[in-house]
N, C-alpha and C positions, 0 to 999 in steps of 0.2 A: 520878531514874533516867535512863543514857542514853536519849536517845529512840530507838537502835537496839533496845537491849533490850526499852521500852514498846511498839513496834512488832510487836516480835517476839511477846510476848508474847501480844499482841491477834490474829495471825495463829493461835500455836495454840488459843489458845481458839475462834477460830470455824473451823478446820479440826477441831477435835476433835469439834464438836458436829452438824456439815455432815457428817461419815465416819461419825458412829454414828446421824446416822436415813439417813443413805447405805447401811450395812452390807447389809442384805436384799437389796438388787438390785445389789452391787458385781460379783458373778461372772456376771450377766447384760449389765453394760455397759463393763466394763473388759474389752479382753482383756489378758492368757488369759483364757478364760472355763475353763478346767480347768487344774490343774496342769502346768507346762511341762515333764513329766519327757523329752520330747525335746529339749528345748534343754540340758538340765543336762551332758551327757560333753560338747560344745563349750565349755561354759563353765568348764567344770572343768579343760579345756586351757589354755585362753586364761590363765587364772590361775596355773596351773604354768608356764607358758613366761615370760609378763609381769612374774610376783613374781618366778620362778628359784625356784620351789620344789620340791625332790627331795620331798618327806613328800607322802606317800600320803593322807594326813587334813589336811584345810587347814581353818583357822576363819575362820571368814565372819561380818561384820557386813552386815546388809539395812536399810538405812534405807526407813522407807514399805513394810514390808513387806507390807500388807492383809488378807487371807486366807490368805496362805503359799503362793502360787503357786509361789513361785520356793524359799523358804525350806524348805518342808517335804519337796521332793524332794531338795533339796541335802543334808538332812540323813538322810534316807533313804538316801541314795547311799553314807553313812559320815564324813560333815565333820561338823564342828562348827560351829555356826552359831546364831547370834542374830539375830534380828528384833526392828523396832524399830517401832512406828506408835502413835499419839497415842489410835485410838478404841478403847476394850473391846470394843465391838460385833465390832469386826473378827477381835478375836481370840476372843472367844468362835467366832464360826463359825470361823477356823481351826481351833480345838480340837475343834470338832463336826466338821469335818472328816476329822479323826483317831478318830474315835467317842472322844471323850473324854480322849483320852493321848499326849502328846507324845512325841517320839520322845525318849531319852535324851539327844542330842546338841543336843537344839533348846531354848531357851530364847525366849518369847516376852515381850517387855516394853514394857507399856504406860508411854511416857514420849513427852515433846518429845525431841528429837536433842543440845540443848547439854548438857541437864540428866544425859543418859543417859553422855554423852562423858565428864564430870569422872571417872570411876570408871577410864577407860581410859587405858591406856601402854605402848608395844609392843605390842599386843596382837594384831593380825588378819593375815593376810596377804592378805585383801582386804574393802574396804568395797564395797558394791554398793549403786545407786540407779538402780533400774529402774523406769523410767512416768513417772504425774505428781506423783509425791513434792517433788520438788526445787521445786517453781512457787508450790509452797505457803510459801516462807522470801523474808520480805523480800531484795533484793537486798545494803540494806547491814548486814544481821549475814551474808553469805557468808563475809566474811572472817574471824570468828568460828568460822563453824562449819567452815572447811577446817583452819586453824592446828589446831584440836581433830583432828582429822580425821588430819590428817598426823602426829602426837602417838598417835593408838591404833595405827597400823599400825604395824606391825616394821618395818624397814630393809629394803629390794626391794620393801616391800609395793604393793600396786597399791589406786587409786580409780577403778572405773565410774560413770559416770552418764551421765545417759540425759536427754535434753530431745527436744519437737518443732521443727521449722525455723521458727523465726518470721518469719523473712526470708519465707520462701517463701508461707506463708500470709497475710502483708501485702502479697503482689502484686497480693489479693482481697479490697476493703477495700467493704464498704458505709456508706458519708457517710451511711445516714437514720438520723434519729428518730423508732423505734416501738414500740408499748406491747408492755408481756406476751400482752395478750389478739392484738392484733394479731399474733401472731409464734405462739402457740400455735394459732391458727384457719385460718393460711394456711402456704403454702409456703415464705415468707419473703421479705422486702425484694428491690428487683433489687439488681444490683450496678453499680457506680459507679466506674469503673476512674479511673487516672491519679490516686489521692490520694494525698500524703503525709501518713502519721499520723504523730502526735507521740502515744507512748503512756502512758498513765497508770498502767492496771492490768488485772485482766480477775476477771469472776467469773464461777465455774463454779455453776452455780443446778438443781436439779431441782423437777419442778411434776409437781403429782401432781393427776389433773383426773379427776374424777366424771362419767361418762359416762350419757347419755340411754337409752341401749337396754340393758338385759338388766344394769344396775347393773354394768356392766364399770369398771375402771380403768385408766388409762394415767400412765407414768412418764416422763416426756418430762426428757434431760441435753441443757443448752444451755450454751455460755457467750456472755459479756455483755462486750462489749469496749468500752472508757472512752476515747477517746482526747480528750488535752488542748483540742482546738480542732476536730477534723472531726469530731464525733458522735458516733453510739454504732454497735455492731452488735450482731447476735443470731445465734449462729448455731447450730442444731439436730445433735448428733450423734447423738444414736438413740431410738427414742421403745420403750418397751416396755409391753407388755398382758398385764393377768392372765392372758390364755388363751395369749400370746405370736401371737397374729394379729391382723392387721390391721384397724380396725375404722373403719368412714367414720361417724362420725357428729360432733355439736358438742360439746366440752367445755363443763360447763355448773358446775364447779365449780372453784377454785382453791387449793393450798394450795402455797406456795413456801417452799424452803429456799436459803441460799447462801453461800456463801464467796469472799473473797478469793484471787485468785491473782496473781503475778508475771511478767510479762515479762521471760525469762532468756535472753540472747544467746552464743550460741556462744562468739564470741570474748572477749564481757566475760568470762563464766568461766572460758577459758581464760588470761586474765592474771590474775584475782583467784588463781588454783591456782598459777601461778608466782610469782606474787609471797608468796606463802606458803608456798613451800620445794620444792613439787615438780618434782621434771626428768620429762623425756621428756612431755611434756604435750604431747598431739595428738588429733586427730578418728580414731577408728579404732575398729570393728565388733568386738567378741567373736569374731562366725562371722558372716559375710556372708550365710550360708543363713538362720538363725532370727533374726538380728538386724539387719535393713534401712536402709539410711541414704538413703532416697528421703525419707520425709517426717520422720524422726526422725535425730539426731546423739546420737553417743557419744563421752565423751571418757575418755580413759587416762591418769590421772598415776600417778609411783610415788615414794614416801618415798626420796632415795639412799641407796646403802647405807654411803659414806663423807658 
């Protein structure tokens, strides 16, 4: 087997299994933490102007769609639309979501993204990759999954995707090496300015820690940064508590899960999208109001239409 594919392969397997003991607490630490039914009429513009689409009914492909944030208002609104994400968990609570019934337009399906593609041809007038979907696919099957990618869309069709600034968050790099328990008990390593990393990989880990007082729980999302030669880092984005308050005392138990993620640079991806048939490939926001390019990037390619 190519070892792009072996590679690949091994990512969703532990993406799949990292998103479904993940699912219970995904709309507590991802935002939206609710459906984004205010963001959907900008996005629904953005799409009709970008693709040149006159139809009132546009079909949507969601890659990483999770609980249907984005997917299940889009399909409410009157589109057509499919969602796509690797864990069942995810989509059972989508579906709970719905009190049990998808809307007729909305198809949700549990696959990896290559495997889901081979069935598509012409098909979308917009593929959407909103969050941390994209971080999860090794860097060298990209070019795999754009070829596929620019192959489902129609002709004008448009690709969103959505990454964090890496750049910007490697301005803030901590050089130390320190343990789990260490990084779960304190505030976190200092910071250690002026490195340059050389990056490896990053994983995103949740630790789920049995607390001393009144048998409370806490769900602490960190990720785990590798970098080739200056160290490791740890860094905490949000710790949640069965009662969701705040609770001082020592974690005194440990149970970790975690997954691979990817280091995806703005500009690498914008050459692998041109180099795989797309024009108009640039950095540029859906709607500036609901969609931010302070710490996140978006990029806009479209299938030409000759």
């Amino acid at each position: 087997m190519d070892d792009r594919f072996e590679e690949y392969e091994k990512a969703v397997s532990g993406t799949k299994e990292f998103y479904d003991r993940f699912a219970p607490y995904y709309d507590e630490f991802v935002p939206p933490k609710e459906m984004r039914t205010d963001r959907i009429d900008s996005l629904v513009a953005c799409i009709k102007e970008k693709a040149r689409c006159s139809n009132d009914k546009l079909h949507i492909l969601e890659l990483g769609c999770g609980t249907g944030s984005y997917a299940i208002p889009l399909a409410q609104s009157g589109h057509s639309v499919i969602g796509i994400d690797i864990s069942s968990e995810m989509r059972y609570l989508a579906v709970k979501k719905l009190g049990g019934q998808l809307p007729a337009d909305f198809k949700y399906l549990t696959s990896d993204w290559l495997s889901a593609f081979e069935t598509w041809e012409n098909e979308f007038d917009c593929i959407l990759c909103i969050g941390n979907s994209l971080i999860h696919n090794p860097p060298s099957i990209l070019p795999n999954l754009f070829t596929a990618a620019f192959r489902a869309l129609r002709a004008g069709g448009i690709l969103i995707l959505n990454g964090r600034r890496i750049e910007r968050e490697l301005d803030m790099v901590e050089g130390m090496d320190i343990t789990q328990n260490d990084i779960c008990r304190s505030s976190g390593p200092a910071r250690a300015f002026g490195i340059e990393p050389r990056i490896a990989l990053r994983f995103m880990f949740m630790t789920k820690i049995g607390l001393i007082q009144e048998n409370k729980t806490v769900i602490a999302f960190y990720t785990y940064d590798n970098y080739e030669e200056d160290g490791r880092r740890f860094v905490c984005h949000r710790m949640l508590f069965d009662n969701l308050q705040t609770v001082e005392t020592k974690p005194v138990e440990y149970d970790t899960w975690a997954t691979k993620t990817y280091f995806i640079f703005k500009n690498q991806l914008i050459k692998v999208l041109k180099e795989c048939g797309f024009s108009g490939v640039r950095e540029e926001s859906p709607d500036r109001e609901h969609f931010k390019l302070e710490k996140n990037w978006y990029v806009v390619a479209q299938r030409p239409i000759n």
